[in-house]
KEKOL-244999 format. One record per residue (C-alpha): residue number from 0; residue in three letters; x, y, z. Coordinates in Angstrom, 3 decimals, padded with zeros to 6 digits. Example, Ala and Ser with C-alpha at 12.3 -4.5 7.8 and 13.67 -1.06 7.14 Angstrom:
<site><i>0</i><aa>ALA</aa><x>012.300</x><y>-004.500</y><z>007.800</z></site>
<site><i>1</i><aa>SER</aa><x>013.670</x><y>-001.060</y><z>007.140</z></site>
END
This chain:
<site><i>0</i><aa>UNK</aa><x>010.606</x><y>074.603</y><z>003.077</z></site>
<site><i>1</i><aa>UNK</aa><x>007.596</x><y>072.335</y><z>001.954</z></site>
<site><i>2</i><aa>UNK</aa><x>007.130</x><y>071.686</y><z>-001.116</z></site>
<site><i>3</i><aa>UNK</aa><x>003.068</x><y>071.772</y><z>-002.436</z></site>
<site><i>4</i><aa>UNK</aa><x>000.599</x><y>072.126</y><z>-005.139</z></site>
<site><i>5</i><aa>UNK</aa><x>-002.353</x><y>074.224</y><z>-005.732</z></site>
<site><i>6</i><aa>UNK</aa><x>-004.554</x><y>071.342</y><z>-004.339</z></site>
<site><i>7</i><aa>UNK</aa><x>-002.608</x><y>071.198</y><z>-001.052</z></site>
<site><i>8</i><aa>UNK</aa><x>-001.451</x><y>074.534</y><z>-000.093</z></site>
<site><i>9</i><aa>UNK</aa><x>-004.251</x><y>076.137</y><z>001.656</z></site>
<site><i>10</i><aa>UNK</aa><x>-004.448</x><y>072.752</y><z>003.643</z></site>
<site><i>11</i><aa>UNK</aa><x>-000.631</x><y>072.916</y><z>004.628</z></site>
<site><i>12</i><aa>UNK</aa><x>-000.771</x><y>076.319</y><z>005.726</z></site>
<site><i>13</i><aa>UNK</aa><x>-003.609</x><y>075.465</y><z>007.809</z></site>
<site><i>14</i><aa>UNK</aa><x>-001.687</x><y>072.999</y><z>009.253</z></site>
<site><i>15</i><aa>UNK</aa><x>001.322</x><y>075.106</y><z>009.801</z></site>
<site><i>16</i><aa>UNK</aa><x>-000.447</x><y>077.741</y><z>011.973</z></site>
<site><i>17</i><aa>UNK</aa><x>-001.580</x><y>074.682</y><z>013.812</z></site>
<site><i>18</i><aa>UNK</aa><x>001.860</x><y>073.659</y><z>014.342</z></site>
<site><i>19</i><aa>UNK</aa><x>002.708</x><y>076.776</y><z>015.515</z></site>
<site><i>20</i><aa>UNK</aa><x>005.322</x><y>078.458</y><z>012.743</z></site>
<site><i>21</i><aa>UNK</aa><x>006.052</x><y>081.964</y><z>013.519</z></site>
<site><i>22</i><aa>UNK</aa><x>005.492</x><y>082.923</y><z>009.908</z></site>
<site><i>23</i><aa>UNK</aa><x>004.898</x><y>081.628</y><z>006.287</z></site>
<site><i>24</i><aa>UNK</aa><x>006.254</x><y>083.159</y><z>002.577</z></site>
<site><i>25</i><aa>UNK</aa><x>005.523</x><y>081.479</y><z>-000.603</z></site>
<site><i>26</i><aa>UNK</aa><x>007.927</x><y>080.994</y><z>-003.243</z></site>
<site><i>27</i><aa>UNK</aa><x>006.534</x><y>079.500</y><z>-006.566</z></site>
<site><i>28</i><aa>UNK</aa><x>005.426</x><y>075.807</y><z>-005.672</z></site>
<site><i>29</i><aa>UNK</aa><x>006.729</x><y>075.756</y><z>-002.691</z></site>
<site><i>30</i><aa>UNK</aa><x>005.950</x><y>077.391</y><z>000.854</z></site>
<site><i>31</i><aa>UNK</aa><x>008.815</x><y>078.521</y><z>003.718</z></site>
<site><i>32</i><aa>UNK</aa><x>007.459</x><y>078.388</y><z>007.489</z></site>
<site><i>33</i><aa>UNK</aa><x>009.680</x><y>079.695</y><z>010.241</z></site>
<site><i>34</i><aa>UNK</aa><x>009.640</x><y>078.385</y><z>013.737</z></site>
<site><i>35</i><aa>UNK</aa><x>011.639</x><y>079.573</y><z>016.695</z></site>
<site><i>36</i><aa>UNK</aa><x>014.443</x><y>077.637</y><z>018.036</z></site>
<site><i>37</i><aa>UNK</aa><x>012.183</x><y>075.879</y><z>021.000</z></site>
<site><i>38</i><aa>UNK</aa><x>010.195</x><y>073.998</y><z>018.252</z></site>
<site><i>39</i><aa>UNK</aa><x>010.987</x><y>070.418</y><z>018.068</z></site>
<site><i>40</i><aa>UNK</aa><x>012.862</x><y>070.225</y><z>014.674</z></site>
<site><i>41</i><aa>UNK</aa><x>012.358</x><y>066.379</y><z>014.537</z></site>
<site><i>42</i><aa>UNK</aa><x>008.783</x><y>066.376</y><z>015.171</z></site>
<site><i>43</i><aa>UNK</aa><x>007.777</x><y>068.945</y><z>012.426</z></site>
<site><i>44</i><aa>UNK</aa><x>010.316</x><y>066.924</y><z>010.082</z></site>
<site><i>45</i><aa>UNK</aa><x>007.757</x><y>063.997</y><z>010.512</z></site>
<site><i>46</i><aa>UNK</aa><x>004.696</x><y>065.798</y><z>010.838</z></site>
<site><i>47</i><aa>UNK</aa><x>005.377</x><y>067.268</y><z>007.251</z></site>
<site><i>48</i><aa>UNK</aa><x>007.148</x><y>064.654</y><z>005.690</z></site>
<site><i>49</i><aa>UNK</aa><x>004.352</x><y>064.409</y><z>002.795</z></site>
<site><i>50</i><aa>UNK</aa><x>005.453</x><y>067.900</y><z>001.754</z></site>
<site><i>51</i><aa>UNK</aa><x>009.490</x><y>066.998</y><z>001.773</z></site>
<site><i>52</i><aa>UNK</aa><x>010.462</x><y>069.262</y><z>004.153</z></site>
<site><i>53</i><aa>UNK</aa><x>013.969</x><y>070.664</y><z>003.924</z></site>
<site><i>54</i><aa>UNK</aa><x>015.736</x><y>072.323</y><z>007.528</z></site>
<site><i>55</i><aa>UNK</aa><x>017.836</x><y>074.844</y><z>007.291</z></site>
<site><i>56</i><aa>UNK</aa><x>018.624</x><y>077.582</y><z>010.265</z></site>
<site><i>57</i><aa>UNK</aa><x>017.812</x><y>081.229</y><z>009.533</z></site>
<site><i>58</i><aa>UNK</aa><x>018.558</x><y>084.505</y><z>011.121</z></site>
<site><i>59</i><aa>UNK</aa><x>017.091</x><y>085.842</y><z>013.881</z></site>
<site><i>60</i><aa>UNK</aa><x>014.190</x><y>088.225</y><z>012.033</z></site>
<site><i>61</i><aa>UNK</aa><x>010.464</x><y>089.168</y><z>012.848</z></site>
<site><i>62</i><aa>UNK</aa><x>009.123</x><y>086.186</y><z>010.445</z></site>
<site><i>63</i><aa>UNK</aa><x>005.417</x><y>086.734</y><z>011.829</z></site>
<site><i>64</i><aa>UNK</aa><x>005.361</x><y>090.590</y><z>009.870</z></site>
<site><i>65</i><aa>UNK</aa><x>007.557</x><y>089.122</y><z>006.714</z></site>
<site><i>66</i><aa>UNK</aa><x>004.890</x><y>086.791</y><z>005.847</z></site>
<site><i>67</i><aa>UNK</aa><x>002.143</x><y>089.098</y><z>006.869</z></site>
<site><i>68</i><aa>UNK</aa><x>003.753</x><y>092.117</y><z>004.445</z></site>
<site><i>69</i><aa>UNK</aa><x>003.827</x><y>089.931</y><z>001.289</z></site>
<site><i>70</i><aa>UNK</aa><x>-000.586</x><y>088.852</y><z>001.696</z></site>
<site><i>71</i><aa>UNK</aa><x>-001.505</x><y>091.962</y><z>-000.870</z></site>
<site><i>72</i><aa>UNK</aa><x>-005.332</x><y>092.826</y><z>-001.131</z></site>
<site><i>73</i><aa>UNK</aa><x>-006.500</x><y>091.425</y><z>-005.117</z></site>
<site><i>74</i><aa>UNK</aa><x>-009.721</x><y>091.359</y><z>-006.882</z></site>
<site><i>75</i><aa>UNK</aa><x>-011.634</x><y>088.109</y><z>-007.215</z></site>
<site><i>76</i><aa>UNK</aa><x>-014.979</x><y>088.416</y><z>-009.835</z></site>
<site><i>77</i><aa>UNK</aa><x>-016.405</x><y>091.731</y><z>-010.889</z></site>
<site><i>78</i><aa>UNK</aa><x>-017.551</x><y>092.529</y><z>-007.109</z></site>
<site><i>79</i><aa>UNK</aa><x>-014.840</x><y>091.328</y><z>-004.736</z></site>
<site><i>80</i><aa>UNK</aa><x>-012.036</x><y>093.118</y><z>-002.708</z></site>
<site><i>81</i><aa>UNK</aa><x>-010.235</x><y>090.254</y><z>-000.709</z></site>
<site><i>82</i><aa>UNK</aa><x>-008.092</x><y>091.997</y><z>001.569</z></site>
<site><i>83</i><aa>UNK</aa><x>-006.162</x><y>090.456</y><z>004.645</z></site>
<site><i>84</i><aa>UNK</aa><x>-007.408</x><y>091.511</y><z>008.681</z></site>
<site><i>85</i><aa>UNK</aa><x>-004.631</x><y>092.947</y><z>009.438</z></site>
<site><i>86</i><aa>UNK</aa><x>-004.231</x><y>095.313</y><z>006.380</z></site>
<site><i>87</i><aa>UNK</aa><x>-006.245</x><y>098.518</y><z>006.182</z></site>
<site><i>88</i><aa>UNK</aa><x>-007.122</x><y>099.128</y><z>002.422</z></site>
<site><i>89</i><aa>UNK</aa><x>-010.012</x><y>100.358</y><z>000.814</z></site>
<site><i>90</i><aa>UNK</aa><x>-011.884</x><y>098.663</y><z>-001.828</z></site>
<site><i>91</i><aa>UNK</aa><x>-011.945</x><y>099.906</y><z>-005.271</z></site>
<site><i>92</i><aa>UNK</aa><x>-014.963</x><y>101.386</y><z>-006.412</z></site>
<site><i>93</i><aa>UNK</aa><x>-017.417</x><y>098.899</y><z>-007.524</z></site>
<site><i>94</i><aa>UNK</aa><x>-016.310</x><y>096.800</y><z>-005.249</z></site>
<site><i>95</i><aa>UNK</aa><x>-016.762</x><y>094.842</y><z>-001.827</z></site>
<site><i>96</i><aa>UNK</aa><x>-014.383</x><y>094.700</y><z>000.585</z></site>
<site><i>97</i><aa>UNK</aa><x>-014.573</x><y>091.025</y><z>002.255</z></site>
<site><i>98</i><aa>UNK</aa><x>-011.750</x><y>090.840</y><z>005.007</z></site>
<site><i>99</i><aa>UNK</aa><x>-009.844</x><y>087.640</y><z>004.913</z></site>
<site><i>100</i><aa>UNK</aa><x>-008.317</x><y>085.503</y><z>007.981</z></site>
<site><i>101</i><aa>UNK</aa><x>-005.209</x><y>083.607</y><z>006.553</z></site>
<site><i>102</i><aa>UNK</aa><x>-004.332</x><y>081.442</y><z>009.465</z></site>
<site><i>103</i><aa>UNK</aa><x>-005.949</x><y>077.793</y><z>010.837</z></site>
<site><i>104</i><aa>UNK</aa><x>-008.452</x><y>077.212</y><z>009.037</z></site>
<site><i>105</i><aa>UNK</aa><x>-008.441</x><y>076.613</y><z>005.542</z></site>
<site><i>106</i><aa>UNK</aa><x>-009.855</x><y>079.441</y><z>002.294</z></site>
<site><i>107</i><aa>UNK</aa><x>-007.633</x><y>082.614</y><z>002.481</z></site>
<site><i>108</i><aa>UNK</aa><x>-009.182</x><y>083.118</y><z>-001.006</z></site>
<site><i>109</i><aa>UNK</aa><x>-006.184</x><y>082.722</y><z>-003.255</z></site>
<site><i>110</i><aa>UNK</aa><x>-007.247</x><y>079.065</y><z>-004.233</z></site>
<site><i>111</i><aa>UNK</aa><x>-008.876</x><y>078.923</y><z>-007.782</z></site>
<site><i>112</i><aa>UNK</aa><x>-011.661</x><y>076.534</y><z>-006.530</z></site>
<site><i>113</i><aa>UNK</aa><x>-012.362</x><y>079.351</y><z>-003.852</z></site>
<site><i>114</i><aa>UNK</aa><x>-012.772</x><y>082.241</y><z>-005.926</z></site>
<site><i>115</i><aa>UNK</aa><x>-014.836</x><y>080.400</y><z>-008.314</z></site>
<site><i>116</i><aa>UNK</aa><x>-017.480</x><y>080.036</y><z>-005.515</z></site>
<site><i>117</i><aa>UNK</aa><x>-017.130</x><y>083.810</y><z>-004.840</z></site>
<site><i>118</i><aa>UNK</aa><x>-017.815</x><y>084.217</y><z>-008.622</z></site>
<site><i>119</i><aa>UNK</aa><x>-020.542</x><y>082.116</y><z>-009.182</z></site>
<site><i>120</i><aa>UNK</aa><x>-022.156</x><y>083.311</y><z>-006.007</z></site>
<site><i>121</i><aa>UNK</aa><x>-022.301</x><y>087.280</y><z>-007.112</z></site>
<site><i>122</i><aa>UNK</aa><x>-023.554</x><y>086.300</y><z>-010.520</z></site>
<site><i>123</i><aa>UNK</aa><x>-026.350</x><y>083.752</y><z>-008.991</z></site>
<site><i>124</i><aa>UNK</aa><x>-026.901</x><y>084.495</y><z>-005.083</z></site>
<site><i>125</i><aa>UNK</aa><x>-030.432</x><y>086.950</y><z>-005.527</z></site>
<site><i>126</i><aa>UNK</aa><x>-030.973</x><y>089.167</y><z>-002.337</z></site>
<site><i>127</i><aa>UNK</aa><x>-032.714</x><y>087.977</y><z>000.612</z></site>
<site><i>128</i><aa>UNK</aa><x>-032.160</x><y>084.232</y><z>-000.203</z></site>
<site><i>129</i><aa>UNK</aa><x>-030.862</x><y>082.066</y><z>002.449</z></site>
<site><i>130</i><aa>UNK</aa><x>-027.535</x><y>080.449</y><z>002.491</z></site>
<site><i>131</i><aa>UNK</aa><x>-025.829</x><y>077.340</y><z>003.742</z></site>
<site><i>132</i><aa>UNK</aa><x>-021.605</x><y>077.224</y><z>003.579</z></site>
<site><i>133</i><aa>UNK</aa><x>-021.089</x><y>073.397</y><z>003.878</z></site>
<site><i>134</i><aa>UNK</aa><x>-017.410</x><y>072.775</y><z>005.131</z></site>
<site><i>135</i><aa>UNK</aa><x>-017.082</x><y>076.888</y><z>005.804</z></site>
<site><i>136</i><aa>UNK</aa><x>-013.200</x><y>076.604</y><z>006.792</z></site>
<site><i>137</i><aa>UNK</aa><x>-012.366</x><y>080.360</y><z>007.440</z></site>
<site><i>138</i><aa>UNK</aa><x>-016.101</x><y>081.147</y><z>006.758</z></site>
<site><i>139</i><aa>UNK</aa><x>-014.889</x><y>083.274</y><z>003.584</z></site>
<site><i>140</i><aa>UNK</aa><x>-017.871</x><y>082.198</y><z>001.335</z></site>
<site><i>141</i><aa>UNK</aa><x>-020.241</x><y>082.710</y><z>004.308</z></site>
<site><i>142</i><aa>UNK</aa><x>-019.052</x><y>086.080</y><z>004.725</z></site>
<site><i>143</i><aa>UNK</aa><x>-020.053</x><y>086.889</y><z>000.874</z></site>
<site><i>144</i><aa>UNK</aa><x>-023.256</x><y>086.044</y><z>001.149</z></site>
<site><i>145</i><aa>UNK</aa><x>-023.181</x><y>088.270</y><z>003.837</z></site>
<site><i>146</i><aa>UNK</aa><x>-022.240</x><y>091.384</y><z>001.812</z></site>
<site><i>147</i><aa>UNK</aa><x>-024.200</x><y>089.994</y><z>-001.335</z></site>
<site><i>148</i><aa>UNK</aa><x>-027.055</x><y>090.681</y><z>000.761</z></site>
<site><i>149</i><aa>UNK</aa><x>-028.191</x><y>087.143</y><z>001.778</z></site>
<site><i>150</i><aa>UNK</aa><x>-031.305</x><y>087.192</y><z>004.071</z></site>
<site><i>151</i><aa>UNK</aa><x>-029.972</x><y>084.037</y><z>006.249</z></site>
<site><i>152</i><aa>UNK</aa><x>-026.785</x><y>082.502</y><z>006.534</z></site>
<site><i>153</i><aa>UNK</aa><x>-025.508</x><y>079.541</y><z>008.207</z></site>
<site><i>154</i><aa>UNK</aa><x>-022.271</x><y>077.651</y><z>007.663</z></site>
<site><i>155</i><aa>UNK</aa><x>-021.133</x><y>074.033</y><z>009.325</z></site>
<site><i>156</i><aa>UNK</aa><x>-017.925</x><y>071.899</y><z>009.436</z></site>
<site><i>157</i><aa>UNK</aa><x>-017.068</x><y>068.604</y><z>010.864</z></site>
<site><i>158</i><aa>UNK</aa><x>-013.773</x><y>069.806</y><z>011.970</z></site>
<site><i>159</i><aa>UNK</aa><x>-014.852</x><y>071.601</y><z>015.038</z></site>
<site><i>160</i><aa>UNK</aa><x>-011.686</x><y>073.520</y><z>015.371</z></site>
<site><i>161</i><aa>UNK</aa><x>-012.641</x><y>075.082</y><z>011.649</z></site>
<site><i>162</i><aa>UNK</aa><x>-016.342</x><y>075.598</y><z>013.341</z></site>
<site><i>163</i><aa>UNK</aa><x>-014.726</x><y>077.568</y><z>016.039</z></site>
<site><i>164</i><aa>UNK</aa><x>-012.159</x><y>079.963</y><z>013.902</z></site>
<site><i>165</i><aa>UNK</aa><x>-015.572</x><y>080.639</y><z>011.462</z></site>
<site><i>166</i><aa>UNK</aa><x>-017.522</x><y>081.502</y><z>014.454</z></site>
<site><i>167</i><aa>UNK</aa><x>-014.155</x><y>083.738</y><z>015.783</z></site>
<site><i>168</i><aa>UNK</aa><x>-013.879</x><y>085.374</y><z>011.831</z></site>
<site><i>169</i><aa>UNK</aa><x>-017.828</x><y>086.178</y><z>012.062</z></site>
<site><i>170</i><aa>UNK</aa><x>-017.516</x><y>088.070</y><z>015.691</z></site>
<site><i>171</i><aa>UNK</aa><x>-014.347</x><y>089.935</y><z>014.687</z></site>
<site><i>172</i><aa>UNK</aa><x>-016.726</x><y>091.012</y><z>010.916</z></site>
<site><i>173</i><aa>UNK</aa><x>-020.166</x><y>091.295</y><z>012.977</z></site>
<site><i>174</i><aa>UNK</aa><x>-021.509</x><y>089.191</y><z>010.420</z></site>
<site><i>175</i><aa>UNK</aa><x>-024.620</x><y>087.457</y><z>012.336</z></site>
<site><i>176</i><aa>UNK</aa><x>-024.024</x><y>083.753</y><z>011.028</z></site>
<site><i>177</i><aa>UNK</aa><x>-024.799</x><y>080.773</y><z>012.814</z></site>
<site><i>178</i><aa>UNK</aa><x>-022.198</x><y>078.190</y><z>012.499</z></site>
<site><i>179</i><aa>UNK</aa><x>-023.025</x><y>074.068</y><z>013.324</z></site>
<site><i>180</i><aa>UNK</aa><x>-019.740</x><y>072.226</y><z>014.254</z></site>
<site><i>181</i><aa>UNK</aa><x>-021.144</x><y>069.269</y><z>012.704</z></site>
<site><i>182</i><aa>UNK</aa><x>-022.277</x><y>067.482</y><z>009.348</z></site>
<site><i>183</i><aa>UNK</aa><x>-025.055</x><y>067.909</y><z>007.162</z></site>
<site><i>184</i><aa>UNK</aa><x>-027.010</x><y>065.282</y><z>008.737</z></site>
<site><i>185</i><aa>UNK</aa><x>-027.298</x><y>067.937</y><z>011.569</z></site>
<site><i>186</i><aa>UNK</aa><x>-029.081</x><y>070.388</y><z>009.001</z></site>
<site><i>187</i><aa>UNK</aa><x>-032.669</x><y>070.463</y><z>008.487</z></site>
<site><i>188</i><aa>UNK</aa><x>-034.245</x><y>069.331</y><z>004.822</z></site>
<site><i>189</i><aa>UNK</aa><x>-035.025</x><y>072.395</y><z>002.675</z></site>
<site><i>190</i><aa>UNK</aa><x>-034.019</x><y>074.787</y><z>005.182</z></site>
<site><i>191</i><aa>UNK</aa><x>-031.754</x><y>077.203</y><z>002.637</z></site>
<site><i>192</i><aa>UNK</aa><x>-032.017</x><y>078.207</y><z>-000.543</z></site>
<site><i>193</i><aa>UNK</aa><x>-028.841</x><y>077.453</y><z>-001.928</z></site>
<site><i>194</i><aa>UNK</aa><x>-025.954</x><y>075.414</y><z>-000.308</z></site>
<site><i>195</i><aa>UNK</aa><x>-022.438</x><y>076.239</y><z>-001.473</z></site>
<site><i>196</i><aa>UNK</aa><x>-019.276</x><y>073.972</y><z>-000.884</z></site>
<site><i>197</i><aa>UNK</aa><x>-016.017</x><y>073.746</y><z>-001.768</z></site>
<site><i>198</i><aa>UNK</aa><x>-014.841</x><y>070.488</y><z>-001.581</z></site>
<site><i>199</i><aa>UNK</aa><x>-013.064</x><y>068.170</y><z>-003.636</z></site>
<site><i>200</i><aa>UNK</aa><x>-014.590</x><y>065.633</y><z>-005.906</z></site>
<site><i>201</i><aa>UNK</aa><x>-014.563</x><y>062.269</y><z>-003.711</z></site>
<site><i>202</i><aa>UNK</aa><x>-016.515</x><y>064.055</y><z>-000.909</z></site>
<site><i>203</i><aa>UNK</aa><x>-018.918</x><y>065.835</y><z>-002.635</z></site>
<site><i>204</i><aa>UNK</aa><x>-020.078</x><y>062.308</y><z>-004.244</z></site>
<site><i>205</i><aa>UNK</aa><x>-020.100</x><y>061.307</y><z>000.375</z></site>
<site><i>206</i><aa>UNK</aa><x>-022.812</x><y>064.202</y><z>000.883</z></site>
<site><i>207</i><aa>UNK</aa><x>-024.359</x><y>064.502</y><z>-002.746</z></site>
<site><i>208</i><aa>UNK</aa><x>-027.370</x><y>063.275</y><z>-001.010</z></site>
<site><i>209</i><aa>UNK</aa><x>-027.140</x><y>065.340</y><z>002.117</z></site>
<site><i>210</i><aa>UNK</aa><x>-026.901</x><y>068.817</y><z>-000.556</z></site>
<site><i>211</i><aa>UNK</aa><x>-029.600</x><y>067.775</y><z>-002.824</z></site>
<site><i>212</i><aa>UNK</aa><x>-031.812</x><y>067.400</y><z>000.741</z></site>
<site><i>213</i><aa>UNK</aa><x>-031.143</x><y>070.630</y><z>002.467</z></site>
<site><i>214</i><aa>UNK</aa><x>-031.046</x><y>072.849</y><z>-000.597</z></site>
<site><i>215</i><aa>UNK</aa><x>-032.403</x><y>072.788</y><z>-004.476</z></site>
<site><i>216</i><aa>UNK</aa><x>-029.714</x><y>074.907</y><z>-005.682</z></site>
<site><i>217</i><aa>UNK</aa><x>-025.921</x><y>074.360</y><z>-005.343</z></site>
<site><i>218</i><aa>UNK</aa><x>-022.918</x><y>075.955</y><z>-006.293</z></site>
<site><i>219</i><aa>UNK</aa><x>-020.307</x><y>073.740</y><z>-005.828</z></site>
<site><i>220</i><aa>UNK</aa><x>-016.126</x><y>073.957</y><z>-006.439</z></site>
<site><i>221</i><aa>UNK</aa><x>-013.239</x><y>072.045</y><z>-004.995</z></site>
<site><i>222</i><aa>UNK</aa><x>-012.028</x><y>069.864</y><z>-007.797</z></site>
<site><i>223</i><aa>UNK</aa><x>-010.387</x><y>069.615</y><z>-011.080</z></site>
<site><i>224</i><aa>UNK</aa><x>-011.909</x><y>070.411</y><z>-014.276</z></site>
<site><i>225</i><aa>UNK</aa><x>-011.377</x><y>066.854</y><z>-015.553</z></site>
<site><i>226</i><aa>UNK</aa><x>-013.513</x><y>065.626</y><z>-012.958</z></site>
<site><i>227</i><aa>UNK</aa><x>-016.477</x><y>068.072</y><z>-013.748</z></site>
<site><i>228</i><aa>UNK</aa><x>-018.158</x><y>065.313</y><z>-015.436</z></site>
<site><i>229</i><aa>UNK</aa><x>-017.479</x><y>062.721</y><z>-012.157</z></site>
<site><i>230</i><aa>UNK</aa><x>-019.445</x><y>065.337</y><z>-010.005</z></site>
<site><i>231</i><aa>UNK</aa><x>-022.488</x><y>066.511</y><z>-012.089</z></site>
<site><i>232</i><aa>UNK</aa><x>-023.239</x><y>062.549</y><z>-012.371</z></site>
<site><i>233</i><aa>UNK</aa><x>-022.819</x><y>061.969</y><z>-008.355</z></site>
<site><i>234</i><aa>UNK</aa><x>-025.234</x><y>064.997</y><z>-007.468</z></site>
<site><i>235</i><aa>UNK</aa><x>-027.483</x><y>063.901</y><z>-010.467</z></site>
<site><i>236</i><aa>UNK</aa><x>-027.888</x><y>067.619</y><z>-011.181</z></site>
<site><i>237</i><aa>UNK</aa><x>-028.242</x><y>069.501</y><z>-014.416</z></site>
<site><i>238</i><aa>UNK</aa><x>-025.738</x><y>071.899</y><z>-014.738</z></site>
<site><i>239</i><aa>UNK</aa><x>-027.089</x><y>075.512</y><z>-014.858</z></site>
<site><i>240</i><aa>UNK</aa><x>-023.851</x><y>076.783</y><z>-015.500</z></site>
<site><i>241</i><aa>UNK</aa><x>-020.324</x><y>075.654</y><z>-015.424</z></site>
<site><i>242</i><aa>UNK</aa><x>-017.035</x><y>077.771</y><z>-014.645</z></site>
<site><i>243</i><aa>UNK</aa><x>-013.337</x><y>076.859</y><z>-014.702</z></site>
<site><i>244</i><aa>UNK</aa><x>-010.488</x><y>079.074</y><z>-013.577</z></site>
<site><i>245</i><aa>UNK</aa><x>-006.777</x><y>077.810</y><z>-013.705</z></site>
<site><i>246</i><aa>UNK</aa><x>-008.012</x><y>073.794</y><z>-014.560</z></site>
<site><i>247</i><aa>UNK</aa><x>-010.253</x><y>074.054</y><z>-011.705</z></site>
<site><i>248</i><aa>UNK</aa><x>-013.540</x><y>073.874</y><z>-011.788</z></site>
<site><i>249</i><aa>UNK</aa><x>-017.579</x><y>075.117</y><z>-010.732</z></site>
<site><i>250</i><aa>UNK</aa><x>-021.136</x><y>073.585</y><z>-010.991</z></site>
<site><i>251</i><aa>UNK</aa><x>-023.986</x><y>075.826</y><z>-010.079</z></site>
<site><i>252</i><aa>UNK</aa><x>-027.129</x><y>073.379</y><z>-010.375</z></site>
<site><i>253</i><aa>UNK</aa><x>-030.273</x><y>074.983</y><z>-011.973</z></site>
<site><i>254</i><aa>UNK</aa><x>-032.788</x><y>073.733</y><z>-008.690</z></site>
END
């Protein structure tokens, strides 16, 4: 069992597919990963020791199908069906159904910061615009544009094993999005129309630059509410509009 936070949970599951667990429930602030009995107990003890792992031996069950059974389908926004790849279920009327990939990479969609970006991208994404997903993770927020009806989208990541689980997500959803397993140094100035990242505070102030260069409008998430202030004055932005869910918050620049 590892104990986490809302900050840190979508990066420790990442990490625990990584590592190989056979499954993962969550249970209030805390998260229980199961691993078969040829894992080396010791090394995941130290690997996770940030999260205060506790040990204990379990019964011999199908883990993998546990965790999968308790990922329910849920609404995000007015427009948004989030539902899990391996689940079948049909989005509400009204709706879009955008298949999630809970697994390696992080942004299964139940973070706050996440489905602020899906918010403020179906109330300020027009049609045909072109999009850039800086830091794409799972590629959820690429995949929105997608069904928002971007013209273009792109998405890149520095972590090139997150590059290579997007481009997996967007074969398996025949979503025609070009992925860059690099930073946006690698991205060409002006080339989209609005750039959207979730990240958290300290390294949107490392690319403020880089955003402002490739794109005049943002939409931006990843941090705290109380540190809404900390990012409008690194991007040197005005605000069009600001949204908070759950002390978490959004900027979407005016451009």
């Amino acid at each position: 069992m590892l104990c986490v936070t809302e900050s840190n949970k979508d990066e420790a599951i990442a990490e625990l597919w990584e590592a190989g667990t056979a499954g993962i429930t969550e249970e209030n602030d805390s998260l229980r990963a199961f691993f078969d009995d040829s894992c080396d107990a010791a090394a995941i003890q130290r690997r996770f020791a940030a999260y205060h792992p506790e040990v204990s031996q379990e019964e011999d069950r199908d883990w993998a199908k546990e965790s999968q059974d308790r990922w329910e389908p849920f609404a995000v926004g007015e427009r948004f069906f989030l539902v899990p790849e391996w689940r079948s279920d049909v989005a509400p009327d009204g709706r879009m159904r955008l298949t999630t990939y809970p697994g390696m990479a992080c942004g299964t969609g139940t973070h706050p910061a996440t489905q602020l970006c899906l918010m403020a991208m179906e109330k300020y994404l027009r049609a045909s615009e072109s999009v850039l997903d800086v830091g794409t993770g799972s590629g959820i927020l690429a995949q929105a544009a997608v069904l928002l009806g971007a013209g273009r989208v792109a998405a890149c990541d520095i972590d090139q094993d997150a590059a290579a689980i997007a481009r997996e997500n967007f074969e398996k959803a025949n979503a025609a999005i070009g992925v860059v397993a690099g930073s946006l140094q690698s991205v060409r100035s002006a080339s989209f129309d609005v750039a959207v990242a979730n990240l958290d505070a300290a390294i949107l102030a490392q690319v403020a630059a880089d955003l402002k260069r490739v794109s005049a409008r943002l939409i931006v998430s990843g941090f705290r509410e109380d540190e809404i202030d900390r990012v409008t004055r690194a991007l040197q932005v005005d605000a069009a509009d600001v949204l908070t869910l759950d002390d978490w918050g959004c900027l979407v620049t005016a451009g």
